[in-house]
C-alpha atoms as a printed R data frame, in Angstrom:
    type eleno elety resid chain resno       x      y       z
1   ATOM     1    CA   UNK     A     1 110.173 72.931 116.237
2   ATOM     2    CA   UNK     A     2 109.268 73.172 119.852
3   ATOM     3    CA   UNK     A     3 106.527 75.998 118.347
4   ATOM     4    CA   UNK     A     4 105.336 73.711 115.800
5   ATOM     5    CA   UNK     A     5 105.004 71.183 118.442
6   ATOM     6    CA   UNK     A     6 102.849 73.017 121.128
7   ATOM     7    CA   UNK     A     7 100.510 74.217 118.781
8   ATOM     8    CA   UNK     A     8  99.988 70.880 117.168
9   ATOM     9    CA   UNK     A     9  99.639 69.196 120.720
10  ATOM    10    CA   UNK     A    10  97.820 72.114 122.457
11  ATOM    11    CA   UNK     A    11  95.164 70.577 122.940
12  ATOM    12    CA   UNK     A    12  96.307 67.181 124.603
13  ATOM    13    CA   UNK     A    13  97.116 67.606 128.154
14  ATOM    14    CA   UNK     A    14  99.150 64.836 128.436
15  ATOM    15    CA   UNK     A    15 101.990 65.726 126.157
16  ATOM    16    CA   UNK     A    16 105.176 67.572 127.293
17  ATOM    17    CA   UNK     A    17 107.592 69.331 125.818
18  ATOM    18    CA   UNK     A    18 111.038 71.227 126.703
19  ATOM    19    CA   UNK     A    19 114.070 72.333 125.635
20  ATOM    20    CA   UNK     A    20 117.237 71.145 127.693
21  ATOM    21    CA   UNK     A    21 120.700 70.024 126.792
22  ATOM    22    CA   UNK     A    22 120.793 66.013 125.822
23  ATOM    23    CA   UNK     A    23 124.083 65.448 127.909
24  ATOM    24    CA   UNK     A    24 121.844 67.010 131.282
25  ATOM    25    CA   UNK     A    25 118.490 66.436 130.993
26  ATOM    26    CA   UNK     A    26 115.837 67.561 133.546
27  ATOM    27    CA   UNK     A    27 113.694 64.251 134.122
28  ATOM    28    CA   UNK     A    28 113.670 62.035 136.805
29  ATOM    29    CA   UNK     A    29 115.123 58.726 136.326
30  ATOM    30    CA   UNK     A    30 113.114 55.839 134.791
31  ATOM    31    CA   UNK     A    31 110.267 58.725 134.010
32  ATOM    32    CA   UNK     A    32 109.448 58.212 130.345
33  ATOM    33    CA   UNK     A    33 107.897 55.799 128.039
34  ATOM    34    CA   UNK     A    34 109.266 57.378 124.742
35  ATOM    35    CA   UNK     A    35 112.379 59.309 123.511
36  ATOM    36    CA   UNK     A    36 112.371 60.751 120.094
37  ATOM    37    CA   UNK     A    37 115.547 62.210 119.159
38  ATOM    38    CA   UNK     A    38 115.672 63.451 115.355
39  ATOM    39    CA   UNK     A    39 118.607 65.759 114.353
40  ATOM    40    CA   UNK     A    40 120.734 65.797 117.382
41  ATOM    41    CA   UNK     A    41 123.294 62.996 117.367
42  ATOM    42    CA   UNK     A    42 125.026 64.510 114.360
43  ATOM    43    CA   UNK     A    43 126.140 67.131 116.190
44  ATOM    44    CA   UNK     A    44 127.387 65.916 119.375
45  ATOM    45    CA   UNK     A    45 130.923 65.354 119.631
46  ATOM    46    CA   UNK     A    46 130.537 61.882 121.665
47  ATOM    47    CA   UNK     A    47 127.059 59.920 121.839
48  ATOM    48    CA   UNK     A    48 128.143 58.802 124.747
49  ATOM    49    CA   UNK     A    49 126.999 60.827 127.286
50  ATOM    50    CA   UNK     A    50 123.523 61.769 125.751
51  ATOM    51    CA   UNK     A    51 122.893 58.212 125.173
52  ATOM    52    CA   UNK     A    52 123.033 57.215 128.710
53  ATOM    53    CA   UNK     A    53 120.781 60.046 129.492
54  ATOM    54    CA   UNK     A    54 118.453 58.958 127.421
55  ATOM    55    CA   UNK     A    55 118.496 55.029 128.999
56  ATOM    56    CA   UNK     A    56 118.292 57.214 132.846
57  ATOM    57    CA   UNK     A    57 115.645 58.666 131.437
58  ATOM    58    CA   UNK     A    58 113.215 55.975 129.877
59  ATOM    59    CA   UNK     A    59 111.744 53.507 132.155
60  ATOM    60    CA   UNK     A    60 112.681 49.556 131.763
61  ATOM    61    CA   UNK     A    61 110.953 48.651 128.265
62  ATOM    62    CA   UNK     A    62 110.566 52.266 127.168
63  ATOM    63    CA   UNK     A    63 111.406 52.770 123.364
64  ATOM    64    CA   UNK     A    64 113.800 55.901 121.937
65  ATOM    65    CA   UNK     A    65 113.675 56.831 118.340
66  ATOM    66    CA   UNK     A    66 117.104 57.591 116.543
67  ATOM    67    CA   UNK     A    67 117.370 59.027 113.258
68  ATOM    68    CA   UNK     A    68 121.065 60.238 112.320
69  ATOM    69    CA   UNK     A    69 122.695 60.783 108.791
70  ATOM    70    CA   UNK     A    70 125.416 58.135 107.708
71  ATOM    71    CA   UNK     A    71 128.901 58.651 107.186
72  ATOM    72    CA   UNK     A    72 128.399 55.671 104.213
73  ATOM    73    CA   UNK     A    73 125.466 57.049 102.272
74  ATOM    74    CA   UNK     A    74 125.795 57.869  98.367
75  ATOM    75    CA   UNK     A    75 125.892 61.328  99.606
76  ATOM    76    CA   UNK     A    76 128.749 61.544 101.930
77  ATOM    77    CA   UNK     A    77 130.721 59.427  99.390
78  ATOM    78    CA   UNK     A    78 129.867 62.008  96.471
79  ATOM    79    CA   UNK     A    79 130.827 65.023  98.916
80  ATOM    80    CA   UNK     A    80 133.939 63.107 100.328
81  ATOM    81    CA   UNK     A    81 134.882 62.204  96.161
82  ATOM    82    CA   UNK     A    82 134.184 65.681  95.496
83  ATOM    83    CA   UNK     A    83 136.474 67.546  98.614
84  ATOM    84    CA   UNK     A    84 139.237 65.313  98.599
85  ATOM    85    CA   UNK     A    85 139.681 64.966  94.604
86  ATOM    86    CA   UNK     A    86 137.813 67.758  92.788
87  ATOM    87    CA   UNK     A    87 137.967 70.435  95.130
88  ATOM    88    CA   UNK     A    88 141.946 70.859  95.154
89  ATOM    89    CA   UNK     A    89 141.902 70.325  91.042
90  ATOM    90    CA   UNK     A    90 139.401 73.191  90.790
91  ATOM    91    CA   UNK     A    91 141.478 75.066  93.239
92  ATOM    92    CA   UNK     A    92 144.705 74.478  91.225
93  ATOM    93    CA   UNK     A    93 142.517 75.543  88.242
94  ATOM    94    CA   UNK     A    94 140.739 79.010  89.037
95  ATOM    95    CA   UNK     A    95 144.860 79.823  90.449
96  ATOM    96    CA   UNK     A    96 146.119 79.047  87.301
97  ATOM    97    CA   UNK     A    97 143.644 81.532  85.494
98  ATOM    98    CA   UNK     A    98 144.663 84.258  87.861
99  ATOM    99    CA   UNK     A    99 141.239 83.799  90.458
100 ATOM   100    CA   UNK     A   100 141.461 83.812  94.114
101 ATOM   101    CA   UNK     A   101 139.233 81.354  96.319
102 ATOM   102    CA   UNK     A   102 137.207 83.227  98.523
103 ATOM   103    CA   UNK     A   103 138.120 82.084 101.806
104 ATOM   104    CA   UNK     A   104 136.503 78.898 103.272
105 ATOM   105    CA   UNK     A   105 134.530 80.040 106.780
106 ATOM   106    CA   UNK     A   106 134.789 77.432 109.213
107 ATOM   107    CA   UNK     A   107 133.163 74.413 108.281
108 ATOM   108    CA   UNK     A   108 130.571 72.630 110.582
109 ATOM   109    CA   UNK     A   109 131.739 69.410 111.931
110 ATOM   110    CA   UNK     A   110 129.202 66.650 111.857
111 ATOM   111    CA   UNK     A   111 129.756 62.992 113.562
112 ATOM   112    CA   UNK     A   112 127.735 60.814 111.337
113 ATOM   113    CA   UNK     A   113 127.251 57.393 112.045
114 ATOM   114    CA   UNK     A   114 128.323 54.245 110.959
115 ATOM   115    CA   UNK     A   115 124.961 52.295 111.295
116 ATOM   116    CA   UNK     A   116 126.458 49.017 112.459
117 ATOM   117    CA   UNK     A   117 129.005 50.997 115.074
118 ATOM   118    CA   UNK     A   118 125.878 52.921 116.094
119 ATOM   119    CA   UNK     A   119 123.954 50.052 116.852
120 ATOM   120    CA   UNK     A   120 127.091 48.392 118.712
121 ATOM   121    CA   UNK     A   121 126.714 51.258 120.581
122 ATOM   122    CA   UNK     A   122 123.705 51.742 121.389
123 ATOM   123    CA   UNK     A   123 123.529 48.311 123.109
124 ATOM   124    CA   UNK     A   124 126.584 49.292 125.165
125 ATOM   125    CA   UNK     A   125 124.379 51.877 126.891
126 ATOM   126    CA   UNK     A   126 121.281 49.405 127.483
127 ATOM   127    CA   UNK     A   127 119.214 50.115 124.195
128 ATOM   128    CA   UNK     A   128 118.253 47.229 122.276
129 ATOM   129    CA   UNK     A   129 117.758 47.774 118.400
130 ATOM   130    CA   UNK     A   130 114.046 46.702 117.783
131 ATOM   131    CA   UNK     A   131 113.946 48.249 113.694
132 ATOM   132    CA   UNK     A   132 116.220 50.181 111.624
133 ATOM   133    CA   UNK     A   133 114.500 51.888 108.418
134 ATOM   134    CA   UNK     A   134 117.254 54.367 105.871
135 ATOM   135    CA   UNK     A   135 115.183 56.841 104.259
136 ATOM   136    CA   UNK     A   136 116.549 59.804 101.654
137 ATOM   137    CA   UNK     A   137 118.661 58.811  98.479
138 ATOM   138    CA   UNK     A   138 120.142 62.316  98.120
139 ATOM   139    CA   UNK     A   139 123.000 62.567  95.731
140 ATOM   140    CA   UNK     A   140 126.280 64.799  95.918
141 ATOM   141    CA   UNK     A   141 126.279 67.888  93.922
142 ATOM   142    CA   UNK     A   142 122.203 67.317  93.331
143 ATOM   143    CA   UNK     A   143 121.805 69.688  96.386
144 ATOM   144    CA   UNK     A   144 122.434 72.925  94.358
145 ATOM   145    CA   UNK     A   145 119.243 71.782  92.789
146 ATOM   146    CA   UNK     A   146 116.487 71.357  95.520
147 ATOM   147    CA   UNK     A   147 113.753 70.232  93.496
148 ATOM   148    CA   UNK     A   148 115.689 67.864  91.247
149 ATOM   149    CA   UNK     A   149 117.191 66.888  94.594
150 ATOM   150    CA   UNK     A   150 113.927 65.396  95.808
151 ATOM   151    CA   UNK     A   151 112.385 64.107  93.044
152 ATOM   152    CA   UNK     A   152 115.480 61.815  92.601
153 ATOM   153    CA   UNK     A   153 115.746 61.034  96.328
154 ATOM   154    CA   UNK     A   154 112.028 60.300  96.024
155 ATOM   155    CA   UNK     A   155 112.668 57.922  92.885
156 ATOM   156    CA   UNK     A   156 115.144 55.934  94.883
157 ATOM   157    CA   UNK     A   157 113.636 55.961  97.819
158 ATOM   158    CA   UNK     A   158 112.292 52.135  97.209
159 ATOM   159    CA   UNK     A   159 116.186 50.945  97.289
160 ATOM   160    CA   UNK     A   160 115.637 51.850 101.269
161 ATOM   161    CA   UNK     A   161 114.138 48.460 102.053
162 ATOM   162    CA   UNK     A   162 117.055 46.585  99.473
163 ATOM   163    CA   UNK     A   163 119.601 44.405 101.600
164 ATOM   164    CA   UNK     A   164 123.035 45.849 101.292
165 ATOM   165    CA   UNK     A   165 121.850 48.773  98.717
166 ATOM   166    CA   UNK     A   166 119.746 50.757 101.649
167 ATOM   167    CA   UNK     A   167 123.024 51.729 103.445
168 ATOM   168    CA   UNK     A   168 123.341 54.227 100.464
169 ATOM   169    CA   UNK     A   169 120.840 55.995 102.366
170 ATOM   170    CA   UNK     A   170 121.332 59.421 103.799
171 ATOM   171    CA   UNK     A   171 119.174 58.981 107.102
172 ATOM   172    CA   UNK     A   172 119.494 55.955 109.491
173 ATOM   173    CA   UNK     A   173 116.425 55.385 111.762
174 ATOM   174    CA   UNK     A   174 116.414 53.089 114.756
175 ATOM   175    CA   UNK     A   175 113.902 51.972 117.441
176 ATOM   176    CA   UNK     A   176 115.439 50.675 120.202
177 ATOM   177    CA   UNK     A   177 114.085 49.819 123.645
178 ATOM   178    CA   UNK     A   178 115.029 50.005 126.981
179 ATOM   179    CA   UNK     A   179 116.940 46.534 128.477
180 ATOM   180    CA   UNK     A   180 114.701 45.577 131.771
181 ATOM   181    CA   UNK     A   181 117.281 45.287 134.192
């Protein structure tokens, strides 16, 4: 990404970029306008601590961009349907035919968000929620088939803007700014 970036903003001399750990990062206080964090905050164990880097690091009325998958999306509740109830059934099954599972490799913990909790939080740690968009209808199982995957998500994707329906959405976006002091 960082690659992608510099060539696309090589020739503007007043963009930055770097690579640095979100709960340490190597700004000054108070010395940035904008934050865009995309992909991160799923895989932190605690927003916590990268979210008051991020306020340290944006000056009073700066604006940070979230976007984080939800833990309530039509997605996670297909997957979560799918582990908890079909999984064990179809492991029951395949034992019962004389098959062995292959062993399960470690899977990769991801802290989704709640979008109301995240926005709770987020004005704990001096970030006002300005906007919140959902984006990205994907639907369990429909991942083993990328393209059908996309056209469907694509088909839905008008439900994003639908009170109550767009949490069914797989990607929560926020713009928040800064609280003046």
């Amino acid at each position: 990404m960082l690659q992608f970036a510099h060539k696309r903003f090589e020739r503007d001399g007043h963009v930055h970029f770097c690579q640095a750990d979100i709960d340490q990062l190597p700004f000054l206080p108070e010395s940035m306008d904008h934050v865009v964090c995309l992909g991160v905050f799923e895989f932190l164990p605690d927003y916590g601590t990268a979210l008051r880097e991020i306020r340290r690091v944006l000056r009073p009325g700066g604006t940070a961009v979230f976007a984080i998958p939800s833990a309530i999306s039509l997605y996670m509740m297909g997957d979560i349907l799918a582990n908890r109830a079909l999984a064990p059934l179809w492991r029951i099954a395949k034992r019962l035919m004389g098959r062995r599972s292959a062993p399960r490799g470690e899977a990769l913990h991801r802290n989704l968000c709640v979008p109301w909790r995240f926005h709770a939080m987020l004005r704990q740690h001096g970030l006002e929620p300005q906007q919140d968009r959902y984006s990205n209808y994907f639907i369990y199982a429909l991942n083993r088939f990328p393209k059908l995957d996309v056209k469907v998500a694509q088909m839905l994707e008008p439900l994003a803007s639908v009170p109550l329906v767009r949490y069914g959405a797989s990607v929560h976006l926020v713009l928040t700014r800064r609280r003046t002091p």
